[in-house]
C-alpha positions as CSV (number, residue, x, y, z in Angstrom):
1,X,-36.2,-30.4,-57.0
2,X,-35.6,-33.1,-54.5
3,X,-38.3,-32.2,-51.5
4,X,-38.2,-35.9,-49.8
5,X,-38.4,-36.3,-46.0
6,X,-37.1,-39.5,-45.0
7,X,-39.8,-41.7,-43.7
8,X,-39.2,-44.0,-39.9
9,X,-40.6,-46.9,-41.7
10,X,-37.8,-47.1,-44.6
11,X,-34.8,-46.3,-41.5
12,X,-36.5,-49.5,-39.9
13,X,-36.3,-51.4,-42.8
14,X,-32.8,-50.6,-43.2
15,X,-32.2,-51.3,-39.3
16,X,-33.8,-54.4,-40.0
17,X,-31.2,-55.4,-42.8
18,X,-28.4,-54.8,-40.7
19,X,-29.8,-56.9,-37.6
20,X,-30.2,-60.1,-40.0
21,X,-26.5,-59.7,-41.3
22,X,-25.5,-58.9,-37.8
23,X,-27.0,-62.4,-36.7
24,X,-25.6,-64.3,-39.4
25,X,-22.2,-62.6,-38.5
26,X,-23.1,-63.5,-34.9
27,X,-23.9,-67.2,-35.6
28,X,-20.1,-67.0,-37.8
29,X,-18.3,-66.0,-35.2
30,X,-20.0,-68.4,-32.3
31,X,-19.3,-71.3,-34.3
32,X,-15.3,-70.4,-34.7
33,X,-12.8,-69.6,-31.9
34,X,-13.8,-65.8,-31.3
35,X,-17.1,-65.7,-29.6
36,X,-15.7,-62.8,-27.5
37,X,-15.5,-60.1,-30.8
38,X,-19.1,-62.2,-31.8
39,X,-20.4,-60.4,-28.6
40,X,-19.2,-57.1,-30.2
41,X,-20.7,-57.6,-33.6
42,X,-23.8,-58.5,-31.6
43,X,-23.6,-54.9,-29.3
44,X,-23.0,-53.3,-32.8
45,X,-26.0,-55.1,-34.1
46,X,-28.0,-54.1,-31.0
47,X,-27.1,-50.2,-31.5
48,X,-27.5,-50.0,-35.4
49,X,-30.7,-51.8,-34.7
50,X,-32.2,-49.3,-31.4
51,X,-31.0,-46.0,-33.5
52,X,-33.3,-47.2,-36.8
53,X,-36.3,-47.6,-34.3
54,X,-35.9,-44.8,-32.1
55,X,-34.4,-41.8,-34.0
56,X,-36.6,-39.1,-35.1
57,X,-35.3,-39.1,-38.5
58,X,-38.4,-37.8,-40.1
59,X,-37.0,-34.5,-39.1
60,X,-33.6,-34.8,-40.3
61,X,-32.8,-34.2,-44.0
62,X,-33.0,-37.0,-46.1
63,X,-29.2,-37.0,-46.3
64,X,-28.7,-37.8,-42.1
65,X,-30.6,-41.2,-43.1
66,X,-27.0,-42.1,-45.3
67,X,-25.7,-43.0,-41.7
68,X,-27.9,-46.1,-41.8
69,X,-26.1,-47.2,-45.0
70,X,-22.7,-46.2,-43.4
71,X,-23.2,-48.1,-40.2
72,X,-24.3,-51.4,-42.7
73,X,-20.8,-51.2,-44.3
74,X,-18.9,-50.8,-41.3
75,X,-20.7,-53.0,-39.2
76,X,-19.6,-55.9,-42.5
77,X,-15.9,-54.5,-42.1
78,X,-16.4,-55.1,-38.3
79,X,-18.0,-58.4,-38.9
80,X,-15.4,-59.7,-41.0
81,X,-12.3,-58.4,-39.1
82,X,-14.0,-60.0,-36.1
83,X,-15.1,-63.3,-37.2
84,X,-13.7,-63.8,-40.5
85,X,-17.2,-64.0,-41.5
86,X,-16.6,-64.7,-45.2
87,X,-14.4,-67.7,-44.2
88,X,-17.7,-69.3,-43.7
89,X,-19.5,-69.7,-47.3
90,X,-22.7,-69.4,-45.9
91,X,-21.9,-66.1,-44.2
92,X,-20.1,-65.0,-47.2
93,X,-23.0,-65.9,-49.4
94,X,-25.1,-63.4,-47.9
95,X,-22.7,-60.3,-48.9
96,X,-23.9,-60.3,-52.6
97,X,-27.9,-60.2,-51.0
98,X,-26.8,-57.8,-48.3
99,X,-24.9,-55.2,-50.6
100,X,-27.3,-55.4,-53.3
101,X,-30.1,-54.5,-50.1
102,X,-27.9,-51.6,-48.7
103,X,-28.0,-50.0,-52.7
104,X,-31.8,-50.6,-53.1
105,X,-32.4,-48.7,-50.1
106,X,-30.3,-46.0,-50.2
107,X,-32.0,-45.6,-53.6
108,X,-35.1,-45.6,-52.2
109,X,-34.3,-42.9,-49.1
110,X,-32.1,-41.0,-51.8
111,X,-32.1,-38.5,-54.7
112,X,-31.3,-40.0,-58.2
113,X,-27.3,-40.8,-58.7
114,X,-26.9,-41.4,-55.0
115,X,-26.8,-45.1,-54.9
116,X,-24.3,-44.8,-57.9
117,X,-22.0,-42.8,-55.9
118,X,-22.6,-45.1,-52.9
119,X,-21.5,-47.9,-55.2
120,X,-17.7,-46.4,-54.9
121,X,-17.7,-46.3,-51.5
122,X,-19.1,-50.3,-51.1
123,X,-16.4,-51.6,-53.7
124,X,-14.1,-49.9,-51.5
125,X,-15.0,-51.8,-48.9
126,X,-15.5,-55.0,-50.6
127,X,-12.0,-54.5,-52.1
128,X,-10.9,-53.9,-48.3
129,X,-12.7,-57.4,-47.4
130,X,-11.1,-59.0,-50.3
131,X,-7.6,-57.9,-49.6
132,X,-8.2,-58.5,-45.6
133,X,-8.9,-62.2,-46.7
134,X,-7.7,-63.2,-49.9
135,X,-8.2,-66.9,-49.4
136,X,-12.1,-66.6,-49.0
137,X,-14.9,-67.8,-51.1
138,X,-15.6,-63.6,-52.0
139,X,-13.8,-63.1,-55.5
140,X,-13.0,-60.4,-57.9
141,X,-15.8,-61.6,-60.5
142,X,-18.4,-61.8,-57.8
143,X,-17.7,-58.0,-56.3
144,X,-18.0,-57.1,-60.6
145,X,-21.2,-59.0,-60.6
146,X,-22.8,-57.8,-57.8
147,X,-21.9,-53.9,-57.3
148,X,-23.1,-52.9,-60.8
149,X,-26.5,-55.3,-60.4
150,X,-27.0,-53.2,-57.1
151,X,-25.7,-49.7,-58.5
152,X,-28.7,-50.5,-60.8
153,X,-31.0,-51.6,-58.8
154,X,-30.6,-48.2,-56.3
155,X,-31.1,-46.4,-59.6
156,X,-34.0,-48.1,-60.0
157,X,-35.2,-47.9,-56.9
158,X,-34.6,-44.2,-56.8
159,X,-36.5,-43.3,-60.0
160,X,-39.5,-44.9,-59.2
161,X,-39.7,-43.5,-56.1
162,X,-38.5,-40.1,-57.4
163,X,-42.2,-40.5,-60.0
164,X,-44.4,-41.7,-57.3
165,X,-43.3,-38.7,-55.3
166,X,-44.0,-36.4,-58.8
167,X,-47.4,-38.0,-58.8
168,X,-48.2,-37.5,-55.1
169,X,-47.2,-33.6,-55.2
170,X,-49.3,-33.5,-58.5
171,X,-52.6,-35.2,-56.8
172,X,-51.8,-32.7,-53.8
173,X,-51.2,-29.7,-55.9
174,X,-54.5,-31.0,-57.8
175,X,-56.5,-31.0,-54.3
176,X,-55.2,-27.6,-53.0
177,X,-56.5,-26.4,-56.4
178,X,-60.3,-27.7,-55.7
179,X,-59.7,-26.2,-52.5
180,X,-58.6,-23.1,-53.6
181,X,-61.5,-23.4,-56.1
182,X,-64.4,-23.9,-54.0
183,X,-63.3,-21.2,-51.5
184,X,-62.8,-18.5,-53.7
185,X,-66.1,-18.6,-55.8
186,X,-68.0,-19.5,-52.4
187,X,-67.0,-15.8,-51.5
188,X,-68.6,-14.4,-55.0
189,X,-72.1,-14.3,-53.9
190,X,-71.1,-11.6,-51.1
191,X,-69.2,-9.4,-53.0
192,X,-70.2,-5.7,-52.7
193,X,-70.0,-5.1,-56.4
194,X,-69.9,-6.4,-60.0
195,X,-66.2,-5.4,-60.2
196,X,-64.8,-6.6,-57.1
197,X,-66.5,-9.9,-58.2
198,X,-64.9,-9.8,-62.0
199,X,-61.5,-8.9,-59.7
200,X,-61.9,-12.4,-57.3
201,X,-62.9,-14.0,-60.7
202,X,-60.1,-12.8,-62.5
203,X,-58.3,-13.5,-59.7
204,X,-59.2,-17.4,-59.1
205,X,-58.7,-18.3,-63.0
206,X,-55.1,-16.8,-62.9
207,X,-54.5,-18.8,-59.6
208,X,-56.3,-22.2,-60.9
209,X,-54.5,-22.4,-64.6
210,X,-51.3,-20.5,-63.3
211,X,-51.9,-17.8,-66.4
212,X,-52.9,-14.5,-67.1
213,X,-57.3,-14.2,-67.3
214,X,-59.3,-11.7,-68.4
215,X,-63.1,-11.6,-67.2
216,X,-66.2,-10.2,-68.4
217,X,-69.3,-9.9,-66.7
218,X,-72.5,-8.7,-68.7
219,X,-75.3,-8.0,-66.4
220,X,-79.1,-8.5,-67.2
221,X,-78.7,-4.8,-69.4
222,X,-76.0,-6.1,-71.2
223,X,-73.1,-4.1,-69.8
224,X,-69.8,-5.4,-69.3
225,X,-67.6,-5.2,-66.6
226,X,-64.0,-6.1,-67.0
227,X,-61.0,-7.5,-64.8
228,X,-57.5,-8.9,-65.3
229,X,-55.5,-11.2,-63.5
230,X,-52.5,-13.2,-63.7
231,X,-48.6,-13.7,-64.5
232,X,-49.2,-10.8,-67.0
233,X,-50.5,-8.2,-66.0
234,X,-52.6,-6.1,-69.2
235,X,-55.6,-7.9,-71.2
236,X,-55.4,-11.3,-72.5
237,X,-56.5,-9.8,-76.2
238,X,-54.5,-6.6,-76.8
239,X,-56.3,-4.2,-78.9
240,X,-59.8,-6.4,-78.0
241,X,-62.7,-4.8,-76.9
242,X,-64.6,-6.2,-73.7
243,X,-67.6,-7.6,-75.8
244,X,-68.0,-11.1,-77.2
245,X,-64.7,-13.3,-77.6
246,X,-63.4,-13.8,-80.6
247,X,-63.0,-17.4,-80.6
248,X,-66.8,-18.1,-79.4
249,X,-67.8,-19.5,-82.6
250,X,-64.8,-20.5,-83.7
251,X,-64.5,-24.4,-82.9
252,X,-67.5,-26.1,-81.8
253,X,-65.7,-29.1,-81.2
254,X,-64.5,-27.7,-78.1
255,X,-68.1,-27.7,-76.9
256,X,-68.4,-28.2,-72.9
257,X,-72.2,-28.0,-72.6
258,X,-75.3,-27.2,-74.3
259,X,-77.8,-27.3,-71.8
260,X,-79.6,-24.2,-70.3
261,X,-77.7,-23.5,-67.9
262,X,-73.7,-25.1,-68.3
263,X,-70.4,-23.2,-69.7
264,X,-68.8,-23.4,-73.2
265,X,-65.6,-23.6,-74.2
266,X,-63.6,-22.6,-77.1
267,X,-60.0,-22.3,-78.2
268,X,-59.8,-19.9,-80.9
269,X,-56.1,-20.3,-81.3
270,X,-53.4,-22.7,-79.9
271,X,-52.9,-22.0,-76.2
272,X,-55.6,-19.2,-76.2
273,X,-59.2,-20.2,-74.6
274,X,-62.2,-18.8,-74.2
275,X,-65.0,-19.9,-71.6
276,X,-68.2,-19.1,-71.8
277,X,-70.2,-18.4,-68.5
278,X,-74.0,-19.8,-68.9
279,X,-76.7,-19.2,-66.5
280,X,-80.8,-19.2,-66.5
281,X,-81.1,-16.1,-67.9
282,X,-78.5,-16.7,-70.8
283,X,-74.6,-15.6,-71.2
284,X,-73.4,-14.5,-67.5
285,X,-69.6,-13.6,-68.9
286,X,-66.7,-15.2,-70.2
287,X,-63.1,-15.9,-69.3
288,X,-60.5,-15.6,-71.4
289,X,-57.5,-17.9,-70.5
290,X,-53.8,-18.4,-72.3
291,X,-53.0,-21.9,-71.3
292,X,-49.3,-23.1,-71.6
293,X,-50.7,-26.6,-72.2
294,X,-53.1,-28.1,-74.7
295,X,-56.9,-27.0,-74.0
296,X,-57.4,-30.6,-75.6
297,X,-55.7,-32.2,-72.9
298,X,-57.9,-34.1,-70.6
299,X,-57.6,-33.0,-67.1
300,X,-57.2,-29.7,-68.2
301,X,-60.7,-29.3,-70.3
302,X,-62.4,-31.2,-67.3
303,X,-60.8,-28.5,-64.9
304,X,-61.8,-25.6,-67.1
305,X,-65.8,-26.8,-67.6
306,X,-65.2,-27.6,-63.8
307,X,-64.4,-23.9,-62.8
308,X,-67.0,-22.8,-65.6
309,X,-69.6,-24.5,-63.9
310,X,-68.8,-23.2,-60.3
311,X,-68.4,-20.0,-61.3
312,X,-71.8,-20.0,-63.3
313,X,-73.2,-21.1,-60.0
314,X,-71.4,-18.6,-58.2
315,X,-72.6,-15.7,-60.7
316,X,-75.7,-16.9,-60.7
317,X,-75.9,-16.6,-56.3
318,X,-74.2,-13.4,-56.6
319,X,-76.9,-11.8,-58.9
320,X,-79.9,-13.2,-56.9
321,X,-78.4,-12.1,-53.5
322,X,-78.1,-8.8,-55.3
323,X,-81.4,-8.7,-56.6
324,X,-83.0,-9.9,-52.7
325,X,-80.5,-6.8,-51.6
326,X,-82.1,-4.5,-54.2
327,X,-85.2,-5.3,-53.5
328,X,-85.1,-4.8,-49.8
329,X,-83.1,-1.9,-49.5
330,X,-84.8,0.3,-52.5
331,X,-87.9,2.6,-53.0
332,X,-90.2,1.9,-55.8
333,X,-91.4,5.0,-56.3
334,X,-88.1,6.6,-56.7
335,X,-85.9,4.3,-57.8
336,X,-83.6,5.5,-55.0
337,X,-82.5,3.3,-51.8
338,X,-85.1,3.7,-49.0
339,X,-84.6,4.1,-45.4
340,X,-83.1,0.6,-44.5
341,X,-80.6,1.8,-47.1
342,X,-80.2,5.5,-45.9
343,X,-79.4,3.6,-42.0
344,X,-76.6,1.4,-43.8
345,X,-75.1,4.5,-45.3
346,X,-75.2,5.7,-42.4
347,X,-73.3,3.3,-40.5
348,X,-70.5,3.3,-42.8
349,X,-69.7,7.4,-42.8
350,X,-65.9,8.2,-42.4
351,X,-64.0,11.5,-41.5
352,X,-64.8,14.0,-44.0
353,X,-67.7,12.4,-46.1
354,X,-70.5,14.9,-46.4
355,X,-74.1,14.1,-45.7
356,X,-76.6,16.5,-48.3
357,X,-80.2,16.4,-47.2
358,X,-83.1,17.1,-49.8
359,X,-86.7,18.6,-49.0
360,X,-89.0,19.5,-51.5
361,X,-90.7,23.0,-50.3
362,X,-94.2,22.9,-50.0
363,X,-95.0,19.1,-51.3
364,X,-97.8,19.3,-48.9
365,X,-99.3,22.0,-51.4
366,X,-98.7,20.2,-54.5
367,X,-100.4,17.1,-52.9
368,X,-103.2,19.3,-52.3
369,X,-103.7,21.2,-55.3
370,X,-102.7,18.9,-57.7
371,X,-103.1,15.9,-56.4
372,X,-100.9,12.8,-55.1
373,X,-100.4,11.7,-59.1
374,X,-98.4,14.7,-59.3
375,X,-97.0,14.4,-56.1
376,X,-95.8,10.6,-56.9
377,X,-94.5,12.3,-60.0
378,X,-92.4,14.6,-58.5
379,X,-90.5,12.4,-56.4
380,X,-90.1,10.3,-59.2
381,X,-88.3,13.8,-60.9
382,X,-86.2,14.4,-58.2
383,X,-85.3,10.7,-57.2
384,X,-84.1,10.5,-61.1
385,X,-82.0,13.6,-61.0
386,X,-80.3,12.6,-57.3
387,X,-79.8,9.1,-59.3
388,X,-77.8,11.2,-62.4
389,X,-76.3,13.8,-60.2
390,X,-74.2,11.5,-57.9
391,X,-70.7,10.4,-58.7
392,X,-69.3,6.9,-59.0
393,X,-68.4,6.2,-54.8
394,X,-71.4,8.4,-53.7
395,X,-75.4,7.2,-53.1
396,X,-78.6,8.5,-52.7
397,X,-81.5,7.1,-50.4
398,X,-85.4,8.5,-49.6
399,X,-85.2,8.9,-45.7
400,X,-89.6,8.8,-46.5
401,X,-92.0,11.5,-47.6
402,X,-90.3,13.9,-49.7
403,X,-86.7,13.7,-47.7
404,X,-83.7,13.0,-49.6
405,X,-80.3,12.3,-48.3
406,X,-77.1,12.1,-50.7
407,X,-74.0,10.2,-48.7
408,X,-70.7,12.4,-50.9
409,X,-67.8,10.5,-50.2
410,X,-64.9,12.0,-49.2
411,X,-66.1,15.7,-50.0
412,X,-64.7,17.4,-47.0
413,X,-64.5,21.5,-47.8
414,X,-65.9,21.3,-50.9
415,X,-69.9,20.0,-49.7
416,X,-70.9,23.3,-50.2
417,X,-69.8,23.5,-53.9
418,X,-71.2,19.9,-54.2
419,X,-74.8,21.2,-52.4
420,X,-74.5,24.2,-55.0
421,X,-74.0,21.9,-58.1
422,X,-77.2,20.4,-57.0
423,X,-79.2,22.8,-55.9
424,X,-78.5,25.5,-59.3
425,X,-79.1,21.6,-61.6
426,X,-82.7,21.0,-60.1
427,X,-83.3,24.8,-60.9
428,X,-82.0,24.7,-64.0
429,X,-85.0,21.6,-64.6
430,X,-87.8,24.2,-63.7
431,X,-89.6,21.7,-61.5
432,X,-93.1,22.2,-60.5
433,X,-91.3,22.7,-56.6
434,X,-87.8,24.3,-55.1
435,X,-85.7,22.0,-52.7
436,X,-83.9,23.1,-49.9
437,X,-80.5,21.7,-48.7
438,X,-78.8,20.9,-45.4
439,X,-75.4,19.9,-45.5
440,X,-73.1,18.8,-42.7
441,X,-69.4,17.4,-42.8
442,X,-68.3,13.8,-41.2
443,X,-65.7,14.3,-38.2
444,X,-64.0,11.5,-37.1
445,X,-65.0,9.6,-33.7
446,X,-68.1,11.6,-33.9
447,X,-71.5,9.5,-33.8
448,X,-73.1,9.4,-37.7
449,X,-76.5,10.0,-35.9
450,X,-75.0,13.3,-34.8
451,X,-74.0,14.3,-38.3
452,X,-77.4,13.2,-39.3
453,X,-78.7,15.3,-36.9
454,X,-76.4,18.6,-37.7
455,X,-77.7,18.2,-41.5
456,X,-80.7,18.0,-40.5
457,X,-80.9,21.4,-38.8
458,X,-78.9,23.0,-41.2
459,X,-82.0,22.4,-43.4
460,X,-85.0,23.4,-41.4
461,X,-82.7,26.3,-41.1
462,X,-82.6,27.3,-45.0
463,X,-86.3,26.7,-44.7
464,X,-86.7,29.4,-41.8
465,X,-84.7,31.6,-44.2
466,X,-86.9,31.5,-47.2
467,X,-86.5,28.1,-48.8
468,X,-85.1,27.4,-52.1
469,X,-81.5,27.6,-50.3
470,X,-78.6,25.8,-48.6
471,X,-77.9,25.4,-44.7
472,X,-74.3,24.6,-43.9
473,X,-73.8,23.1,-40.7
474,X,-70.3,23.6,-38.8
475,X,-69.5,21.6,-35.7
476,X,-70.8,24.4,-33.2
477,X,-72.6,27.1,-35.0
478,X,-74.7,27.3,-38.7
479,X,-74.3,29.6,-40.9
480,X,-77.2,29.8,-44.4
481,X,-76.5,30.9,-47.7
C-alpha cells in the first residue's frame, strides 16, 4: 500500500526545474522578435515557481503534487508557442534534460507505474511541439530516445524510493515494537496477581511477534499458571499440558544463554518456538510462540532473547515486590494477612460483599491454663482452617489477638449460610476453643468502617448470647442465631 505524503522539499525541487527552463525560455524569447510573450513565459515562471515554495502540499495527497509536473509541460507548450524556443538549438537542447527531469521526479513524488503513464501524456506534448514546428532541431529519433530513457528513469526513481520508504516503516514499526516492549513488561512488577501477569505476558508476546503465545509461569512451589494470547485464540500446543515444553531439549543449537540468570530458546518444530524464562532462582516460565518466519532468522532470534530477557527481569521484579508485599502485609504466626492487610481489604469493600468476623471464646483461659504455646498453637489452627475455608476472590486477615476477619466477595443474602459453613467446619475439627461469628453485609455509599463496625457488634452480641454462635447484623437492628 502506497502511504507517501508528498514532501515541500521534492515540490521545490520541481519548482526549481521549471524556473531554470523558464529562464532559458526567457533568454529565447528576448533574443528574437517577441520579448512581449517572453514577459509571459517569465510571469508563468514566476507563478509555477511561488506555488512550489509556498503551498502546503505536505497536506495534500501525493497525487495534488502531479500539478507541478502538469504546469512543467504546459509551461514548455507555452514557451514554445511564445518564443519558438526550440528554434534556438540551445533552448531546444535542454528539452531532452528537462523531460527526462519532469519523469525522474514525478517518480520520485509518485507510486510505481506513474511516471510510465506520465510518459503518454509528455510524448503528447512533444508530438504537439514537433508538429507546431516541424522545421526545428527536435526530431522524431530524439523524442524515441529520450521518453523511454526517462519513462525508465521515473521507474527507477520510484522503486527506490518505494524500498526506502519499506525500510523506513520497517525501522519505525521496529521502534514502536521496543516501545511497546518496554512499557508493557515495566507494568509486570505491579500486577495484582500471577495470572493477570501471565495475561499482560501473554498479551505483549502475541503483540511483539504478531502470533498467537501461550505463557507459563511456575512460581517458587512449582505451580503453573497459564495464559493465552494472540491471532488464535486456544493454546499454542493442543492436547499439551501446561508443564515443561516439549521442544526444551530438543535443539541446543538454538541456545540463547547459559548463564545464571538469561533465557533459552528452542524451536522444536519449524515455525514453533519455545522460550525459556531464566531467573536467580532457576526456570521463571516459558513462552511458547508459532512464528510465521524462521526462528533462525537474525533479527528475529535477537528480538525473541531480547523480550526473554526483559521479561525475566520483569518476572524477576514482579516476584520480589510480591515477596516485600507478603512480607509486610502478613502475620507470621498465622500465616494469614495482618492488620495493614485487613485495612486494605477494607478500603476496597463493594455493595453486597460480606465482612465475617472470628473470636475465639475464652483464649484468655487457654492462655492461662495451658499456656501461650498452646495459645500460639491455636491461632495457628484456626488461621490454617480460615486459609482452606475461603474461596478463590475471598481473603482472610488477623485484625490482632485472637480476631479474625474473612472479606466474602460478593456474598450478599447468602453471608449467613457462608458464617454457618464456617462456624459447623471449625466444630466439626473439635478444637480445644469455640469461635463466635459476626457478620454484616456491604451497602453501597456506606463507609467500610461502618460495616466494620456493624460486624463487630453483631459479634459481641453472639458472645452476650452464649458464645459458640453467629450475630447477623442488619442495617438498623441485629438479630442472633
Amino acid at each position: 500500500m502506497y502511504t507517501h505524503s508528498v514532501t515541500p522539499g521534492t515540490v521545490r525541487w520541481a519548482g526549481i526545474l521549471i524556473v531554470a527552463y523558464g529562464l532559458l525560455a526567457v533568454g529565447a524569447g528576448m533574443s528574437s522578435d517577441q520579448p512581449g510573450m517572453a514577459a509571459l513565459v517569465a510571469a508563468c515562471v514566476a507563478a509555477a515557481g511561488a506555488a512550489a515554495v509556498l503551498l502546503p502540499w505536505r497536506r495534500w495527497h501525493h497525487a495534488v503534487a502531479l500539478a507541478q509536473a502538469v504546469a512543467s509541460l504546459s509551461l514548455l507548450v507555452v514557451a514554445e508557442v511564445a518564443t519558438q524556443a526550440s528554434d534556438s538549438r540551445q533552448a531546444a537542447a535542454t528539452y531532452p534534460v528537462f523531460v527526462t527531469l519532469v519523469l525522474a521526479w514525478v517518480g520520485l513524488t509518485q507510486p510505481r507505474r506513474t511516471a510510465l503513464s506520465f510518459t503518454v501524456c509528455v510524448g503528447a506534448v512533444l508530438a504537439g511541439v514537433l508538429l507546431y514546428d516541424s522545421g526545428g532541431p527536435l526530431d522524431v529519433p530524439t523524442l524515441a530516445l529520450i521518453l523511454p530513457a526517462g519513462a525508465a528513469l521515473g521507474e527507477a526513481a520510484s522503486w527506490i524510493m518505494g524500498e526506502l520508504r519499506r525500510l523506513q516503516r520497517h525501522d519505525e514499526a521496529r521502534a514502536t515494537t521496543f516501545i511497546d516492549l518496554t512499557r508493557s513488561l515495566d507494568a509486570l512488577p505491579q500486577r495484582a496477581s500471577r495470572a493477570e501477569v501471565a495475561d499482560e505476558l501473554a498479551s505483549a508476546a502475541a503483540r511483539l511477534f504478531d502470533t498467537s503465545a501461550e505463557v507459563t509461569l511456575i512460581d517458587v512451589d512449582g505451580h503453573d499458571m497459564v495464559a493465552v494470547a494472540g491471532r488464535h485464540p486456544g493454546p499454542v500446543h493442543p492436547g499439551a499440558g501446561p508443564g515443561p515444553a516439549d521442544g526444551t531439549a530438543a535443539a541446543s543449537d538454538h541456545v540463547a544463554g547459559a548463564a545464571a540468570v538469561g533465557t533459552v530458546l528452542t524451536a522444536s518444530r519449524p515455525k514453533r518456538t519455545t522460550v525459556t524464562l531464566v531467573g536467580r532462582r532457576g526456570i521463571l516460565g516459558r513462552v511458547q510462540l508459532e512464528l510465521d518466519r524462521d526462528p533462525d532468522d537474525g533479527y528475529l532470534t535477537n528480538l525473541v532473547r531480547l523480550f526473554a530477557a526483559q521479561s525475566s527481569a520483569a518476572l524477576e521484579r514482579f516476584e520480589l515486590v510480591t515477596r516485600l508485599d507478603h512480607e509486610v502485609s502478613h502475620d507470621v504466626l498465622t500465616g494469614t494477612g495482618n492488620r495493614r492487610h485487613a485495612n486494605k481489604l477494607l478500603s476496597t469493600l463493594r455493595n453486597g460483599d460480606g465482612i465475617v468476623l472470628i473470636d475465639i471464646d475464652g483464649f484468655k483461659a487457654v492462655n492461662d491454663t495451658a499456656g501461650h504455646l498452646a495459645g500460639d498453637e491455636l491461632l495457628r489452627t484456626l488461621g490454617r482452617y480460615l486459609n482452606s475455608y475461603v474461596r478463590g476472590g475471598d481473603d482472610v486477615a488477623r485484625l490482632g489477638g485472637d480476631e479474625f476477619v474473612v472479606l466474602a466477595r460478593g456474598v450478599g443474602h447468602a453471608a449467613t449460610a457462608a458464617a454457618n459453613r464456617l462456624i459447623e467446619g471449625w466444630r466439626a475439627l473439635n478444637p480445644t476453643a469455640t469461635v463466635s461469628i459476626g457478620v454484616a453485609v456491604h451497602h453501597g455509599g456506606e463507609n467500610p468502617e461502618s460495616t466494620l463496625e456493624r460486624a463487630d457488634q453483631a459479634l459481641y452480641g453472639a458472645k452476650r448470647a452464649g458464645r459458640n454462635q453467629i450475630g447477623v447484623s442488619a442495617v438498623e437492628t441485629d438479630r442472633f442465631l
